[in-house]
N, C-alpha and C positions, 0 to 999 in steps of 0.2 A: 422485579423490574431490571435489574442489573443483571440479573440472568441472561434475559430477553433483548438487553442490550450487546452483550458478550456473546452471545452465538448471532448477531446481527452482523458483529465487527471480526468476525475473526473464523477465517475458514482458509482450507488448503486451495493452491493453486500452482500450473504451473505454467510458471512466465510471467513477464509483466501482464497486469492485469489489466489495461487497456487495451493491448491486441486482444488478450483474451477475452474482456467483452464482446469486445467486434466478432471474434471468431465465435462466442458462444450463441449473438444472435443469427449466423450463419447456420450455424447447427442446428437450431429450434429452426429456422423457415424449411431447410433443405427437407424436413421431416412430412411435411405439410405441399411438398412439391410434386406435382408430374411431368413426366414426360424429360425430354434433353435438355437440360442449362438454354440458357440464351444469355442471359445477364443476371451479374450482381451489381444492387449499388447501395454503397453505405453511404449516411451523412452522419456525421457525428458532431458534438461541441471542440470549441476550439482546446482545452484542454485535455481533453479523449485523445484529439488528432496530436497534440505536441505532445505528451507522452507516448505516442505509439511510433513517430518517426524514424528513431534514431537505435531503438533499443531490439537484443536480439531476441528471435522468433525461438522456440525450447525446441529441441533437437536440432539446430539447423544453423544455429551460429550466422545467420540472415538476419538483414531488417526487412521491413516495407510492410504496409497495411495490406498491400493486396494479396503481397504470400500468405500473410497469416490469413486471410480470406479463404486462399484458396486451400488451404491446407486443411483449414474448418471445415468446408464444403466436402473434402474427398477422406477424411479419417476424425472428425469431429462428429459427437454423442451429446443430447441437450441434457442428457442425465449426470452425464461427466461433469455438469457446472461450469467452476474454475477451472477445473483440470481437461477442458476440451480438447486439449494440444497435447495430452499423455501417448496417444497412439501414434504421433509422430515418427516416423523414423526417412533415410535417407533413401529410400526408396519409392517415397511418394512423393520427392520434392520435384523428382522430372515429370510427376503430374501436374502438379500445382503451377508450375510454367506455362504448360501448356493454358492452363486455364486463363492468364491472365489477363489477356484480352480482352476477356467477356467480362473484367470487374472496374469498375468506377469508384474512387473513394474520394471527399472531400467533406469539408466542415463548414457549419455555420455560426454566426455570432451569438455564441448561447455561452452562459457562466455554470449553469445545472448540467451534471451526466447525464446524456441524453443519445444514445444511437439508433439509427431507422435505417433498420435493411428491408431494400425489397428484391425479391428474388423474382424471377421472373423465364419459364419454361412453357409450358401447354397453359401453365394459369399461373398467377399472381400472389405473389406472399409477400405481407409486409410485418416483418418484427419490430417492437421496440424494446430497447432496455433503458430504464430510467432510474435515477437517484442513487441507486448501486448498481456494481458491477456484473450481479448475478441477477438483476430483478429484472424480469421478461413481462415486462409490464401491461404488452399488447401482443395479440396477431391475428392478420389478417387475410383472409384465403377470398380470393375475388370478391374483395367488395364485401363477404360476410364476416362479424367478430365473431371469432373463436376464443377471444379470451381481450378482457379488459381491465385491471387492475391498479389504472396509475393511481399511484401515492404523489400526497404534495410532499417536495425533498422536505418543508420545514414540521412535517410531524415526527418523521427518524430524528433530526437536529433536537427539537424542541423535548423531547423524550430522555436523552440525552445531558441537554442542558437543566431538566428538571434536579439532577441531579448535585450532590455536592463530593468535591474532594472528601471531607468526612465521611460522606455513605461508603467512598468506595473504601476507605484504612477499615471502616468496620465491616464489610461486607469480607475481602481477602481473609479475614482471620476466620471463617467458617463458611467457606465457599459451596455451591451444590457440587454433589459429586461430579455431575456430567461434564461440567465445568473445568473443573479441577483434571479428570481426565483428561481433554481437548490441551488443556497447559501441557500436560504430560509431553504428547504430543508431539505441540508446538516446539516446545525443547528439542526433543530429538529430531526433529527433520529441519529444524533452523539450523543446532551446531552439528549435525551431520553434513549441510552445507557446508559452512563453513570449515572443518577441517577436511575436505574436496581442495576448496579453493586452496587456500593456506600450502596447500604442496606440489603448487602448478607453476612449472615457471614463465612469468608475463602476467600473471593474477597480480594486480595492484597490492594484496594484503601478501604472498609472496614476498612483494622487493621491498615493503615495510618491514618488512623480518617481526617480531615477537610484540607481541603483550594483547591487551586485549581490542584497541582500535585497528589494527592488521587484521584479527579472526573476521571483524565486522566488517573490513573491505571485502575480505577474502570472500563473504560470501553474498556480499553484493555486487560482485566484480562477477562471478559464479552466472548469479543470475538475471543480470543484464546482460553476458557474452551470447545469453541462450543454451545454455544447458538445461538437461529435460532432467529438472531436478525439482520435488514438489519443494515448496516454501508454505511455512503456517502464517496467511499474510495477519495484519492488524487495519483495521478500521480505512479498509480497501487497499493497501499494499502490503507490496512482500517485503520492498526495501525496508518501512517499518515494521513488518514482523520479525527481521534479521534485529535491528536496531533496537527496538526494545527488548527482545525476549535474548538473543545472544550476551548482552553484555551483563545483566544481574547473577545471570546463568554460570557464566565464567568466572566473575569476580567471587560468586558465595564459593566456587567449586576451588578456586585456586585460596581461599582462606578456611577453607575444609570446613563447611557449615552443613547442617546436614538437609536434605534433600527437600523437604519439606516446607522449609522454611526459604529456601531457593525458589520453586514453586509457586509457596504465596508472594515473594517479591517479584517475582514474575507476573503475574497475574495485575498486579499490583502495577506494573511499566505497560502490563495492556491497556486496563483501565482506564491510565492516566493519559496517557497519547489516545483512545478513542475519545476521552470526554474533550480534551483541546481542541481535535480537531473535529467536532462536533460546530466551534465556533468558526473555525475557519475553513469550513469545506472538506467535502472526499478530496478536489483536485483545485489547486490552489497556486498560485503566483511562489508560495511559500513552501522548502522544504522541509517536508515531512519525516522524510528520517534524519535530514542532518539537524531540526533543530524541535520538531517534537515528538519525535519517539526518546531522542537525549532526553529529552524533559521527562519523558514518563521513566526509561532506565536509570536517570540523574535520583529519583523519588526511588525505585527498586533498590539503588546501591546504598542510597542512605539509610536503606528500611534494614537492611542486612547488615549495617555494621551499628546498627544499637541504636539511631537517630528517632528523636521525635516526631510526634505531627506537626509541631510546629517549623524543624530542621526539616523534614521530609517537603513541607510545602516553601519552606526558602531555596529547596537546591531546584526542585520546580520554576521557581522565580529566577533564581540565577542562570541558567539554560534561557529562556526564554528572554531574557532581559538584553543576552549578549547573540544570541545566535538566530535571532527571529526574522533579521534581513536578511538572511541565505535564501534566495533567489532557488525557486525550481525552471530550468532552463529545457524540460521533460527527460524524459528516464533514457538512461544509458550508462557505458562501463566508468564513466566520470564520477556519476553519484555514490559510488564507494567511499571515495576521497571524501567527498560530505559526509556521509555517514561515520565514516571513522576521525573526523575533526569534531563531529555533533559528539561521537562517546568520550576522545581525550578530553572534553567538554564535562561530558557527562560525570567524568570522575573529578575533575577541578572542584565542579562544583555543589557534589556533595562534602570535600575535603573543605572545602568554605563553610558551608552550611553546619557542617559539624563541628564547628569552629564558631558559630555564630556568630561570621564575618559570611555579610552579604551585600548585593547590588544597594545602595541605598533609595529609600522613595522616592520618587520625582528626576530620580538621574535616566533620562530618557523617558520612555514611557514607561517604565517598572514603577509598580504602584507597591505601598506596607504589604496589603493582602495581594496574593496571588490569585488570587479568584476573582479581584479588578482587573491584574494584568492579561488574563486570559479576555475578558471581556474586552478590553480595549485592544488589544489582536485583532479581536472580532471586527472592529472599526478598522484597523488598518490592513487587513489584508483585502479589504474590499477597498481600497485605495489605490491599494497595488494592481489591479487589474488588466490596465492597459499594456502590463508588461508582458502578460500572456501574447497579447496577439503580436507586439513587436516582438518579438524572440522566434517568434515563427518563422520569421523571412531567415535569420541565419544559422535556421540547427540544418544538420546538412552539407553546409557548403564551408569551405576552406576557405 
């Protein structure tokens, strides 16, 4: 089951993966189409549309929904996935202008990932992607299904949620290989990122100068500027896959541990940032890397320097207890700076934990067990909701 869960959560992509949905339901209709364009138009959920506003397009250092449209539409592949935007280069961008006219994009009052492109030339296609960012859930060629597959979002969640923090400390210590490969992976084209950014001057993690919250701006600064740079995302982003998988990574490597055991801590900050955010949504009022992917690398750095399961699930606690109001305002070169406050985080508080000095019960909503606190998350970020659609009116404007 946690297999099955981990190749759900965790695959390459490149770019934010909200444009990139949008552009990957582009690329499945346009396949399905005749005859000359006339129109695209996408409708998306309001959290789709607030992280795709502001954040940059991979090759093109651009924002806007409708480049990445159109950019989908003239060099995007439905077999590409995530990586729809790989064939990018500046050569096609004085195409995709061209195009922009014939594209409409707006959102509707939906809380589920949910986008509906219809393409529209000599005949008619309508794509859906639903619940995840790669799941092409529908399509529809005049009027006829060629493909029907929606899932309800709460069986992925519930699947998930079946599980416990214990399955996963025991599962990490004898992982399937494919698995364990895929970490492999993940490592190298996360901190291959990250020392890109790291020696760019204007990179956020750059003017931080050294340690390890700087490498994690640095390659979340990377890519949200729009570099056409793959990212191994986690449980539907890349900023969390920079965030968990970079900081366990660095921290065993700069205390000379050997690789293995890197690895399964690794693994180990995947897990734990998919199972949280299991409770509180792919896309959420709450950020995800600045306060749980911390929470899952908080659990990787304690697992690294000798902590128990019991210390392992308090620095869990401790992340979450202090950093769970961090507001996502949608993706952009900003969310670095969250990211790398969520890891100086992330080390406090297994340096607590392993000290077994922790948040106490009841101070805010931190509960004894962490697997209450998670749960009540669950309550409060469905609280937090109305914040999504008020943030909308000022990402954008000065």
């Amino acid at each position: 089951m946690i297999r099955e869960i981990f190749f759900d959560n965790v695959k390459l992509s490149y770019g934010c993966t909200e444009p990139v949905a949008v552009g990957l339901s582009v690329a499945v209709g346009k396949e399905y189409l005749k005859g000359e364009l006339k129109s695209i138009d996408v409708i998306m959920d309001r959290n789709t549309y607030k992280n795709g506003l502001e954040v940059g397009i991979p090759g093109t250092h651009l924002h806007g929904f409708d480049l990445a449209v159109a950019l989908a539409y003239l060099v995007g592949r439905p077999e590409y996935g995530l990586q729809v935007f790989k064939d990018v280069d500046l050569n096609v961008l004085s195409k995709a202008y061209e195009l922009k006219d014939k594209i409409k994009v707006s959102y509707e009052n939906s809380y589920n990932l949910h986008i509906k492109t219809k393409l529209e030339a000599d005949n008619e296609v309508l794509v859906e992607i639903t619940d995840s960012h790669d799941n092409v859930s529908k399509i529809v060629v005049d009027g006829n299904e060629i493909r029907n597959t929606q899932t309800s979002v709460n069986f992925k969640k519930d699947l998930v949620k079946s599980i416990s923090l214990n399955d996963i400390f025991e599962y990490i210590e004898n992982p399937d290989l494919d698995v364990a490969d895929v970490v492999k992976n993940g490592i190298k084209f996360n901190v291959d990122a990250v020392n890109e950014g790291i020696k760019k001057e204007g990179n956020f993690g750059y003017a931080l100068g050294e340690g390890i919250p700087a490498y994690v701006a640095a390659g979340v600064d990377e890519r949200m500027s729009g570099e056409l740079i793959p990212i191994m995302t986690v449980a539907g982003s890349g900023n969390q896959g920079i965030a968990s998988i970079v900081p366990p990574t660095l921290y065993g490597r700069e205390n000379e541990m050997p690789e293995e055991k890197i690895e399964k801590a690794v693994l180990l900050s995947i897990l734990v940032t998919t199972y949280i955010k299991a409770f509180t949504g792919v896309l959420t009022p709450v950020c995800g890397a600045g306060s749980i992917a911390s929470a899952g690398s908080s659990a990787a750095i304690t697992y690294l320097a000798g902590g128990n399961a019991e210390q392992i699930k308090n620095a869990i606690n401790n992340v979450l207890a202090t950093l769970f109001g961090m507001t996502c305002d949608g993706a952009k070169r900003g969310c670095a700076l969250k990211a790398s406050i969520g890891t100086q985080m992330a080390l406090n508080a297994s340096k607590l934990a392993l000290k077994d000095t922790n948040i106490p019960c009841g101070n805010g909503f931190a509960a004894k067990d962490v697997e209450e606190t998670i749960r009540r998350i669950e309550l409060l970020t469905k609280s937090l909701r109305q914040f999504d659609q008020d943030v909308i009116d000022f990402i954008g404007h000065c």
